[in-house]
C-alpha positions as CSV (number, residue, x, y, z in Angstrom):
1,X,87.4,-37.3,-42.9
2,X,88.3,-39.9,-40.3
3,X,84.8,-42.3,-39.9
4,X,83.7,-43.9,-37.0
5,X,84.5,-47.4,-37.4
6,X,81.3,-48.0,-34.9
7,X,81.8,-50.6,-31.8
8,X,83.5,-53.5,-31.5
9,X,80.9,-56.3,-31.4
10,X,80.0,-57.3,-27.4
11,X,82.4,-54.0,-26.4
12,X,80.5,-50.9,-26.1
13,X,82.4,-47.7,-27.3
14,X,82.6,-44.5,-25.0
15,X,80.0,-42.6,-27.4
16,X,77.8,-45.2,-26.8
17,X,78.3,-45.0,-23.4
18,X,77.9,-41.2,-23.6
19,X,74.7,-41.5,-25.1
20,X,73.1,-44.3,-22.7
21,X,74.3,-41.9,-20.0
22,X,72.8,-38.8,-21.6
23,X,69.3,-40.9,-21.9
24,X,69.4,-42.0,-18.5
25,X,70.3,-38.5,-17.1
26,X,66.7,-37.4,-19.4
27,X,64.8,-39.9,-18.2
28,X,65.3,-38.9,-14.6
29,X,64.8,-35.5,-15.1
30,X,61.5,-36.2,-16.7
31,X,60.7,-38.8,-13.9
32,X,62.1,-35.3,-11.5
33,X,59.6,-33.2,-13.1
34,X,56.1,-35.6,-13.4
35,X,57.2,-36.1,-9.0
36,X,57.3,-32.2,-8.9
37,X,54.5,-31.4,-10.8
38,X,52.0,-33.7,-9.4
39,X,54.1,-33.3,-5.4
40,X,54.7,-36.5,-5.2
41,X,56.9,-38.4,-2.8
42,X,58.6,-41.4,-3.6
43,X,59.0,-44.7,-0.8
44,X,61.0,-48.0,-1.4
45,X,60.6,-50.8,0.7
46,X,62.9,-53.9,1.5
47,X,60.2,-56.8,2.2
48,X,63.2,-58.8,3.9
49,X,64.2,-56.4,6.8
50,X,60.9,-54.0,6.6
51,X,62.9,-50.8,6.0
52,X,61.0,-48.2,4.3
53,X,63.2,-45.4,2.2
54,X,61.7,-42.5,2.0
55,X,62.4,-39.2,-0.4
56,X,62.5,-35.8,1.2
57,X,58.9,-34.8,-0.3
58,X,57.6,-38.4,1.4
59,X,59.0,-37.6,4.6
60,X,57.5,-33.9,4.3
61,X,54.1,-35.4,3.3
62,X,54.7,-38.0,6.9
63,X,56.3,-35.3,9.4
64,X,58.9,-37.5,9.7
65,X,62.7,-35.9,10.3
66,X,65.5,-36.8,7.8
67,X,66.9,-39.0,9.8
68,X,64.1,-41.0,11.6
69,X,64.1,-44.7,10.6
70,X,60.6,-45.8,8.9
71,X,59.5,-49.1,8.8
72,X,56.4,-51.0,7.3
73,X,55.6,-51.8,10.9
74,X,55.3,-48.5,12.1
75,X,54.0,-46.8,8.7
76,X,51.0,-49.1,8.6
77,X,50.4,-50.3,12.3
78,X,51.2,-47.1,14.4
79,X,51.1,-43.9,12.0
80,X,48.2,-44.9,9.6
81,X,44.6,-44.1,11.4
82,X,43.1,-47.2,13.3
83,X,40.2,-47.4,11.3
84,X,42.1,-47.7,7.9
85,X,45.0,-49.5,8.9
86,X,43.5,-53.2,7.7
87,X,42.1,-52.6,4.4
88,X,46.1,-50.4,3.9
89,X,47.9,-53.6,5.0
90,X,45.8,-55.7,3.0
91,X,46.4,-53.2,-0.6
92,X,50.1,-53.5,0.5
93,X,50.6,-56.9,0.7
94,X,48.8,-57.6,-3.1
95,X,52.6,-55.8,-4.4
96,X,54.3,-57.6,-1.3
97,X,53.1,-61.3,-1.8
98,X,54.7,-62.7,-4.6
99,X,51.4,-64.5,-5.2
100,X,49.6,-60.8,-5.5
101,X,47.9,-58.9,-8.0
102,X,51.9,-57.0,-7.8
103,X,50.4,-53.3,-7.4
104,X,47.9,-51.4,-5.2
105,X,46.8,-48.1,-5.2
106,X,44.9,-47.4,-1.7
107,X,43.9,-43.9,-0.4
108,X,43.8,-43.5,3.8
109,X,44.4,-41.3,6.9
110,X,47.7,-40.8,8.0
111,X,48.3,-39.3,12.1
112,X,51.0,-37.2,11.2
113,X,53.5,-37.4,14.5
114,X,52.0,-34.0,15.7
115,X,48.8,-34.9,15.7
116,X,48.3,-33.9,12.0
117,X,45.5,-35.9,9.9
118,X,45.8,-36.2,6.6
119,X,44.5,-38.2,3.8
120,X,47.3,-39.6,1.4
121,X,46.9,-41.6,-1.6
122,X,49.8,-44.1,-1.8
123,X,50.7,-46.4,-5.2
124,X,53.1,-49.3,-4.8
125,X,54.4,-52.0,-7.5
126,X,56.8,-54.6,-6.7
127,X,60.0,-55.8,-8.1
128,X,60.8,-59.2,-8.6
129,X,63.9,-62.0,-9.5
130,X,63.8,-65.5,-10.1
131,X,62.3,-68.2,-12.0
132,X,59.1,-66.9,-13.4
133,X,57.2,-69.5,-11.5
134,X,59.0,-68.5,-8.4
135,X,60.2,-65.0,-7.8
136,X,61.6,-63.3,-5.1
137,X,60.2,-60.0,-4.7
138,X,63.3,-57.9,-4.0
139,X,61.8,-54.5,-3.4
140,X,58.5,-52.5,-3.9
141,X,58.4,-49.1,-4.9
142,X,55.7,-46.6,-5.0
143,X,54.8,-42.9,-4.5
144,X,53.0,-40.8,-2.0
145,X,50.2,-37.8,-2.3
146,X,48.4,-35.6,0.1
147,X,44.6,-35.7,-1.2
148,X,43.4,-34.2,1.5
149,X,42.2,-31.2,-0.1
150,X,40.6,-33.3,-2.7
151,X,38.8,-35.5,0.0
152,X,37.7,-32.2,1.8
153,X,36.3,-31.0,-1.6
154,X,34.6,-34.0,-1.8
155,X,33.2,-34.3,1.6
156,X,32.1,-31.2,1.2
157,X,30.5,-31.7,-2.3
158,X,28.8,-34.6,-0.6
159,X,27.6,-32.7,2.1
160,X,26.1,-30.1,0.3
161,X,24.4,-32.7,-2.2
162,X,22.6,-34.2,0.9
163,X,21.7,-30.9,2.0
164,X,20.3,-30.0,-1.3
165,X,18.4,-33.6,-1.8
166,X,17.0,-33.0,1.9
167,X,16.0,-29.5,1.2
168,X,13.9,-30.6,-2.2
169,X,13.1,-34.4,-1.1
170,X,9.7,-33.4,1.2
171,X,9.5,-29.9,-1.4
172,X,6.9,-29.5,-4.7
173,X,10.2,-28.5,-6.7
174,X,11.3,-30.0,-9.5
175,X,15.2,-29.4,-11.1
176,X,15.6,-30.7,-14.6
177,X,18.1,-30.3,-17.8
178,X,16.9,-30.6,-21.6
179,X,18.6,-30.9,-24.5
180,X,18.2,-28.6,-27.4
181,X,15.1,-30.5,-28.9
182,X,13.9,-30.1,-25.4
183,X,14.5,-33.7,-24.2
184,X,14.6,-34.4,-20.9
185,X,18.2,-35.3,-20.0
186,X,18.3,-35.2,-15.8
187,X,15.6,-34.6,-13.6
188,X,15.5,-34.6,-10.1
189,X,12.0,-34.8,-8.0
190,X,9.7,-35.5,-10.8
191,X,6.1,-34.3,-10.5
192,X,2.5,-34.8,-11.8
193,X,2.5,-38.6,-11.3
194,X,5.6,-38.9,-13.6
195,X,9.2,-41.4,-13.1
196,X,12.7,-40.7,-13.9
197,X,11.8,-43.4,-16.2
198,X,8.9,-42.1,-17.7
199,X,10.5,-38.8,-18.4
200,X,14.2,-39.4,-19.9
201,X,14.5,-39.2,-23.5
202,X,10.9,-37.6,-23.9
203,X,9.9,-33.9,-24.5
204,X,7.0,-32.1,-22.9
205,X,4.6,-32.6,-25.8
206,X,5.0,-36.3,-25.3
207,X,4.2,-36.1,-21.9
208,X,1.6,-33.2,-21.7
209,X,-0.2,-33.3,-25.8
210,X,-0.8,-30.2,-27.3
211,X,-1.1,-28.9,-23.6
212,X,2.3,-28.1,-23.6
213,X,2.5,-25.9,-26.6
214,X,3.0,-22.9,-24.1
215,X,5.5,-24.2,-22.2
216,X,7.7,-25.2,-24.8
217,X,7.2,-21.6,-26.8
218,X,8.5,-20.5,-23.2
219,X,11.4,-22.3,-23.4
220,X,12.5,-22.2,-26.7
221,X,12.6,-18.4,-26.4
222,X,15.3,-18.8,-23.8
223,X,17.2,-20.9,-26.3
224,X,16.9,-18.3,-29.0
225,X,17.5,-15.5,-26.4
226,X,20.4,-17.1,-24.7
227,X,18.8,-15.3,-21.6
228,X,17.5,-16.8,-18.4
229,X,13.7,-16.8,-18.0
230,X,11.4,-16.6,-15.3
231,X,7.3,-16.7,-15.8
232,X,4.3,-19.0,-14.0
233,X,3.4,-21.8,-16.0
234,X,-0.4,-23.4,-16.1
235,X,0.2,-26.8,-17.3
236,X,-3.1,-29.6,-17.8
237,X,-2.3,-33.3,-17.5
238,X,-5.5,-35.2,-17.5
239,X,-7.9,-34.1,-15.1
240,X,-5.3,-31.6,-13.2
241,X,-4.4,-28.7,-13.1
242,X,-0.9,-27.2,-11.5
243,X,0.8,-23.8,-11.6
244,X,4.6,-23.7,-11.4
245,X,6.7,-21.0,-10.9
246,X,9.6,-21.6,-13.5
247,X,13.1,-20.1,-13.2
248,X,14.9,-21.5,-17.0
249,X,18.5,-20.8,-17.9
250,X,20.6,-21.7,-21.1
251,X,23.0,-24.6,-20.6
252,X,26.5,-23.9,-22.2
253,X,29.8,-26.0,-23.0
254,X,32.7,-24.9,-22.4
255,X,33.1,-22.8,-25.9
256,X,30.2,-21.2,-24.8
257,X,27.9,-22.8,-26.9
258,X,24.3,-23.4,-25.9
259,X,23.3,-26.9,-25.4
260,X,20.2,-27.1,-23.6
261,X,17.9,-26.0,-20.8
262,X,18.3,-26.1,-17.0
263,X,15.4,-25.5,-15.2
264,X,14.1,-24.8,-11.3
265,X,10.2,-25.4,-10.9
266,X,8.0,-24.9,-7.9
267,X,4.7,-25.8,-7.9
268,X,2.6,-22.7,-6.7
269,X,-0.8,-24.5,-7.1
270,X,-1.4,-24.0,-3.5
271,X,-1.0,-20.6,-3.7
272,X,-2.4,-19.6,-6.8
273,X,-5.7,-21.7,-5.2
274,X,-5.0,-19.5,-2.0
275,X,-4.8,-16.2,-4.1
276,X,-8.0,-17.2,-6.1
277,X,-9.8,-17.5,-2.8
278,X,-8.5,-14.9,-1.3
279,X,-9.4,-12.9,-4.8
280,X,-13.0,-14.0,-4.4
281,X,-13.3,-13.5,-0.7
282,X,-12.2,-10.0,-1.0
283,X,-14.6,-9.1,-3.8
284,X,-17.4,-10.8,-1.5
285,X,-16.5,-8.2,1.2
286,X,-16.5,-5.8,-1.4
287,X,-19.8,-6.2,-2.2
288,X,-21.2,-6.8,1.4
289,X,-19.3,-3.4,2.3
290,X,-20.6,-1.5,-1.0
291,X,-24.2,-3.1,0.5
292,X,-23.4,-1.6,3.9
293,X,-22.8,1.5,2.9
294,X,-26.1,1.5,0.8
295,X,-27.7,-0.1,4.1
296,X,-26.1,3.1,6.3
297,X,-26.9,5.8,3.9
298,X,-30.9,4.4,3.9
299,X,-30.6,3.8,7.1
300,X,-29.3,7.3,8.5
301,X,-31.9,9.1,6.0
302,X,-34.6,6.8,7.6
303,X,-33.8,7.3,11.3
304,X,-33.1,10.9,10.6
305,X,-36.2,11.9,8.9
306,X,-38.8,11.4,12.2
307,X,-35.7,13.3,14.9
308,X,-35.5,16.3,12.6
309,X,-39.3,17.8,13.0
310,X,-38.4,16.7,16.7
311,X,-34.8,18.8,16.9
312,X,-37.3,21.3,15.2
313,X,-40.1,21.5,17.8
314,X,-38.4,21.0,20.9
315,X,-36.6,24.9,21.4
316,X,-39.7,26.3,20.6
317,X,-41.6,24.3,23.1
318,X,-39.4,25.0,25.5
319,X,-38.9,28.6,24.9
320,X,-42.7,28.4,25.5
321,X,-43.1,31.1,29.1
322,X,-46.2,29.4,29.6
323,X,-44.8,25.8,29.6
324,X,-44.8,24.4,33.4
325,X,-40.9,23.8,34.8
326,X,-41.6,19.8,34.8
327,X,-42.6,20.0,30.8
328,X,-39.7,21.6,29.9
329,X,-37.5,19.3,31.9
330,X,-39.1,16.7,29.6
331,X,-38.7,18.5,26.6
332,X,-35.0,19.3,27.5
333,X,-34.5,15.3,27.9
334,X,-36.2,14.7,24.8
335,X,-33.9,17.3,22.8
336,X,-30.6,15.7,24.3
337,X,-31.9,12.2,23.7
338,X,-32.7,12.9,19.7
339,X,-29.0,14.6,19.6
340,X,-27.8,12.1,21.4
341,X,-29.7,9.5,18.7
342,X,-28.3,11.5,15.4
343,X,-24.7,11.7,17.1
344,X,-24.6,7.9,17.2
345,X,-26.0,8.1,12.9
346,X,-23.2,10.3,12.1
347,X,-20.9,8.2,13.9
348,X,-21.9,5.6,12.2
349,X,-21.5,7.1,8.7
350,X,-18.0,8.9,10.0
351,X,-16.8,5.4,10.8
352,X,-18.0,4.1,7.6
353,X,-16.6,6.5,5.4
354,X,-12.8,6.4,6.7
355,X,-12.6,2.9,6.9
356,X,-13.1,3.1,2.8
357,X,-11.5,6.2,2.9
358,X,-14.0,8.5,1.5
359,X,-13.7,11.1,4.2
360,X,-12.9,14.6,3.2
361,X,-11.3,17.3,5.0
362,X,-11.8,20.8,3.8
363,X,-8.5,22.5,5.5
364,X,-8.1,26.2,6.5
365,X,-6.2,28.0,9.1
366,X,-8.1,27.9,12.3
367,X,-6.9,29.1,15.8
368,X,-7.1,25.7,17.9
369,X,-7.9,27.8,20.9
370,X,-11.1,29.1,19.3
371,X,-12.0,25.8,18.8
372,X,-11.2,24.7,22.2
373,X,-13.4,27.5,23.5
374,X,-16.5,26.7,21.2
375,X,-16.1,22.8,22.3
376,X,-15.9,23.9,26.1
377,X,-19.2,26.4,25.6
378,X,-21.0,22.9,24.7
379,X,-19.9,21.1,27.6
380,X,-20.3,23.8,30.1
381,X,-24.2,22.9,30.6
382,X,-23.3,19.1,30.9
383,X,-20.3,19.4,32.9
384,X,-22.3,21.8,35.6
385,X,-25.3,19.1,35.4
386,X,-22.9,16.4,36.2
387,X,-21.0,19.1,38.7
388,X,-17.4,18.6,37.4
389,X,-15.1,21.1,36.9
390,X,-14.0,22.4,33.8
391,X,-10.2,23.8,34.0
392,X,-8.0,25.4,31.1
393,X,-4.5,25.9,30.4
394,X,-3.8,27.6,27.1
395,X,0.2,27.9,27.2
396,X,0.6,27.9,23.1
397,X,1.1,31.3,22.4
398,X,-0.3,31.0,18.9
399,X,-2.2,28.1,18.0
400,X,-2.7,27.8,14.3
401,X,-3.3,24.5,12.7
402,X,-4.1,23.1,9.1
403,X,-7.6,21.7,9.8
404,X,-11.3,21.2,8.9
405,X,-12.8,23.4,11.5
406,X,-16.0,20.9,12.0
407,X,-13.7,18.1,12.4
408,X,-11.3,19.6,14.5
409,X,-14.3,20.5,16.8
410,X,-15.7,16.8,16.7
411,X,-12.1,15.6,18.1
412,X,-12.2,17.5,20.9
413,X,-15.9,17.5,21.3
414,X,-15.5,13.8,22.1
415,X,-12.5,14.1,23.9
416,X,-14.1,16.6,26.2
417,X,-17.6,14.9,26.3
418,X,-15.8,11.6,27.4
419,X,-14.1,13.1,30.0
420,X,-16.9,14.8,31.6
421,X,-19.0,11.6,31.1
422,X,-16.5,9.3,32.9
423,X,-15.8,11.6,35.9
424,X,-17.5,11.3,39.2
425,X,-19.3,14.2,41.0
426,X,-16.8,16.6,42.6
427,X,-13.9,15.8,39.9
428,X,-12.5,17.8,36.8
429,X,-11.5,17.9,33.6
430,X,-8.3,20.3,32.5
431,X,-7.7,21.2,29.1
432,X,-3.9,22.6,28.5
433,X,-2.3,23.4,25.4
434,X,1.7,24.2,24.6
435,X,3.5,24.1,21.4
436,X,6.6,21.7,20.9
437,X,9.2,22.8,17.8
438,X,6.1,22.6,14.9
439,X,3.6,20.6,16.8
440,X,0.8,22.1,18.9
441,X,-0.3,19.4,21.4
442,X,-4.0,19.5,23.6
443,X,-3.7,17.6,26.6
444,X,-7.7,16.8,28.0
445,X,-6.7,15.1,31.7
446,X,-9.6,14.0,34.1
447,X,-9.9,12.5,37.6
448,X,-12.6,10.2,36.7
449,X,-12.8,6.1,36.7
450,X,-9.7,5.4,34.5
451,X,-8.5,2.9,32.2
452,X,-7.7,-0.8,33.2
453,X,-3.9,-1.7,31.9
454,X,-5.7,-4.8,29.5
455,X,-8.1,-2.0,27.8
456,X,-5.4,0.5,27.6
457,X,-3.7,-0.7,24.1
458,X,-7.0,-1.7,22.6
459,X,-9.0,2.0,23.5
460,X,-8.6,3.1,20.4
461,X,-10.4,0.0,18.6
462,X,-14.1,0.5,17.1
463,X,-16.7,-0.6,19.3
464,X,-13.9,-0.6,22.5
465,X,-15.5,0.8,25.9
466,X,-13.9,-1.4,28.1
467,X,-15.7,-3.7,30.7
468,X,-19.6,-4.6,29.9
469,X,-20.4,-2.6,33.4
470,X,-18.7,0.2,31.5
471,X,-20.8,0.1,28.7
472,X,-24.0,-0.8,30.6
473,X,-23.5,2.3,32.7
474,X,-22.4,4.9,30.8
475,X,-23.9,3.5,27.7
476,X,-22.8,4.6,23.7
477,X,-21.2,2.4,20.8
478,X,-17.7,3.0,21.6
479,X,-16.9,5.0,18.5
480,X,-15.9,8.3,19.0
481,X,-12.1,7.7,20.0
482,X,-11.9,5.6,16.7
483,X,-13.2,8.2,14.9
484,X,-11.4,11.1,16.9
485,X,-7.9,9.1,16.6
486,X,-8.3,8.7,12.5
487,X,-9.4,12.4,12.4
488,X,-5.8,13.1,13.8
489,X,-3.8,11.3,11.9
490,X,-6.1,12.3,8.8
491,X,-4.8,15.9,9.8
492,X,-1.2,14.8,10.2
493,X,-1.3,14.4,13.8
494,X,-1.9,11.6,16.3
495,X,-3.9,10.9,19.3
496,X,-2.9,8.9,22.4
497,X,-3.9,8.1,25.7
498,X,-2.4,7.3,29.2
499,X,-4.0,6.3,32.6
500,X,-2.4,4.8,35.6
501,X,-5.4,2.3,36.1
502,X,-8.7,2.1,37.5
503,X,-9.9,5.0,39.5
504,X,-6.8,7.5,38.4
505,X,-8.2,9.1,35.9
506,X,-6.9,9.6,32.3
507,X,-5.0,11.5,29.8
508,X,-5.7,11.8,26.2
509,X,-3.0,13.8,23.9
510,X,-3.7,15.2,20.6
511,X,-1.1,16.3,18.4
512,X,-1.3,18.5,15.3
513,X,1.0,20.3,13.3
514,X,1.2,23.5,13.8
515,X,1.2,26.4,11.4
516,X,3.2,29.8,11.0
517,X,1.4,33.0,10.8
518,X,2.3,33.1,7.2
519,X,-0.6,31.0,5.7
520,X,-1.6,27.7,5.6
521,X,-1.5,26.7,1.6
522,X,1.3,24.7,1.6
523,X,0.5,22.2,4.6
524,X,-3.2,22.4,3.1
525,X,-2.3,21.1,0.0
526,X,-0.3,18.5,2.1
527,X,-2.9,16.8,4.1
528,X,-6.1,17.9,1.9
529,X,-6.4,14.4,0.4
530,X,-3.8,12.0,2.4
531,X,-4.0,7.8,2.2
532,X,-6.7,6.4,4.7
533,X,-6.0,5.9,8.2
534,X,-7.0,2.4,9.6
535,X,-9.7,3.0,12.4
536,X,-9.0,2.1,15.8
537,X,-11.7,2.4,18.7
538,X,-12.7,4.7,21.7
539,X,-14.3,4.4,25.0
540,X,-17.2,6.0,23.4
């Protein structure tokens, strides 16, 4: 075996040579991979003549062609933004002056030659010669990297921070981490007289006492569940008293490990005081309504008990041959006056009982039209006193509706009776009906004084007649189209009305469902009991 005698002492040998080569060759490659993994551009510049050379990744990162010259001049002075181009030169020239610091590191905006802005951060070190006390810098070198996605990230980061402080800075919520012994950690917006530096470090019991027992049971179950929480919290501290709505979530490392609480609180104090009052408000109005009723039912029993003997005595009297003509037209006053009087009581009572939805129907299959013509035998009298004309137009060919027969007759009873009552001398009142798909539809129009357009979309509120000369005039309590319209829709159906203005009459539109001749069970059992209608008023 032939041995290496090894190299000649101050003559290096060609495997030594080899080797420093092979080195060399590695450590570019490495240097090649670091500048590719982290994009990197490399730059050299001459100090003496101001040349800048520039890598192809550098020239990519500047928009500058291959073979455009670059200078310090017009890297720093023309391409770098106005606003950053001092504090750059000033970074630069720590590695340039040979009195410097030697390196800088200095992040800026770069005007791309197409208009291009981009933020690059740019790292230089110098090289120097000479005497130590006096060297030359010879060269600085340095590396280039677009940040701008980083600085976007952060701008953005930034933004959304500020948005998030602005949002909670004028807010009662509170947004705080604990660790596992349920020490506070961060908090941001502290509450109930408390600092930042009051709370850090400390747990709720040392804040609150034994007030916050609750509130830490609540907690700690999140950190034994490993689940997010939500529940309002009553919490005492001294003399006051908050509510806070509470949104607490397990914090976890990145193994997934718990290691704490993060918590979102809003104080719902406010709210809870507004819900309390409202809570006691509503049961006042409970009992002032249950009172009212107790009030209506005494009071109807009372005001009915002296008309009665009168409704009583009156068609006797006047069926009385030997009772002069001017007698009975006093008696016939009377009786109209006393069922005029328990109208208004029943009204009363009807309204009443829908508006707590105690009103019952009993349903059955009645023929509208027979209805219609019971209704228009009561009116007849009235609308021949008044000398208006009663029309009707029955075009439903069979009109058979779910209803309670006594409250289908009060509907039209008062549509009728309002029309007659609200038409002039010489006018008329037509009744037509017609059937649309499963819907039978009454139509009551009259030529009488009209609705004004700012009545119109209230006519259906309780107590709503329209003008005070209305109601002086024609007197009532403005009831029976509240009543009539909750009837409807208490049968399924609606009511509506329509008038051009004052002096055009108007057009009231009931609309039920209608039935086939096969029975009425199934809608019965439909609309027997339905939710309570809200009670909107009438001219009368």
């Amino acid at each position: 075996m032939n041995e290496d005698p090894g190299p000649v002492s101050g003559v290096p040998t060609r495997s030594s040579h080899s080797e420093a080569q092979r080195r060399a060759e590695e450590s570019e490659w490495r240097l090649q991979l670091a500048l590719d993994a982290g994009q990197l551009g490399t730059w050299e510049l001459d100090p003496a003549s101001g040349r800048i050379l520039l890598d192809h990744r550098s020239r990519e990162l500047l928009g500058l062609a291959p073979a455009e010259e670059a200078t310090y001049d017009g890297i720093v002075w023309e391409l770098t933004h106005p606003d950053d181009r001092a504090r750059t030169h000033e970074a630069a020239q720590r590695a340039i002056d040979p009195k410097g610091e030697g390196r800088f590191v200095v992040e800026h905006r770069f005007v791309r030659p197409d208009g291009a802005v981009r933020w690059l951060e740019v790292t230089g070190c110098r090289i120097s010669r000479g005497e130590a006390g006096s060297p030359a810098v010879v060269r600085v070198i340095g590396t280039i990297a677009d940040v701008t996605q980083r600085r976007q990230n952060e701008e953005a980061l930034r933004e959304s921070e500020q948005r998030f402080r602005l949002a909670l800075a004028h807010s009662r919520v509170a947004v705080f981490e604990q660790d596992l012994d349920l020490r506070y950690t961060w908090i941001y917006n502290p509450s109930l007289g408390f600092t930042l530096e009051s709370t850090l470090g400390r747990c709720d019991r040392d804040l609150l006492g034994d007030d916050a027992v609750p509130l830490e049971q609540f907690k700690r179950g999140v950190l034994a569940t490993g689940e997010p929480a939500h529940e309002e919290v009553q919490i005492h501290h001294g003399e006051q008293e908050s509510w806070w709505d509470m949104l607490v979530e397990p914090r976890r490392n990145p193994e997934g490990q718990i290691i704490g609480l993060r918590c979102v609180s809003v104080d719902v104090t406010q709210a809870k005081r507004a819900e309390e009052a409202l809570r006691q408000v509503k049961e006042s109005l409970e009992v002032a309504g249950r009172a009212k009723d107790r009030f209506l039912a005494v009071l109807s029993h009372e005001l009915r008990t002296p008309l009665t003997p009168i409704l009583a005595v009156c068609p006797v009297l006047e069926a009385d041959p030997e009772l002069s003509d001017r007698l009975r037209r006093h008696l016939a006053m009377i009786r109209r006056n006393v069922e005029l009087e328990v109208r208004l009581i029943d009204d009363l009572l009807d309204l009443s009982r829908i508006v707590h939805g105690k009103l019952e129907l009993q349903l059955a299959r009645v023929d509208l039209h027979e209805i219609l013509r019971q209704v228009t035998a009561m009116i007849e009298a009235e609308a021949a006193a008044r000398q208006v004309k009663l029309l009707q137009d029955l075009q439903a060919d069979l009109a058979l509706v779910p209803a309670d027969p006594a409250r289908l007759q009060q509907i039209l009873w008062n549509l009728l009776r309002n029309a007659v009552k609200f038409t002039p001398p010489g006018g008329s009142v037509q009744v037509r009906t017609w059937k649309e798909e499963d819907r039978v539809l009454v139509e009551v129009r009259d030529t009488g004084i009209g609705i004004e357009p700012d009545v119109l979309p209230r006519i259906f509120e309780a107590f709503e007649q329209g003008s005070s000369e209305v109601t002086r005039h024609f007197g009532g309590l403005g009831l029976g189209l509240a009543i009539s319209k909750a009837l409807a829709e208490r049968h399924g159906g609606a009511l509506s009305a329509a008038s051009e203005g004052r002096g055009k009459g108007a057009t009231f539109t009931l609309e039920l469902p209608a039935l086939e001749p096969s029975g009425v069970a199934g809608a019965a059992a439909t609309l027997h009991n339905p939710g309570a209608s809200s009670t909107t008023g009438s001219r009368d």
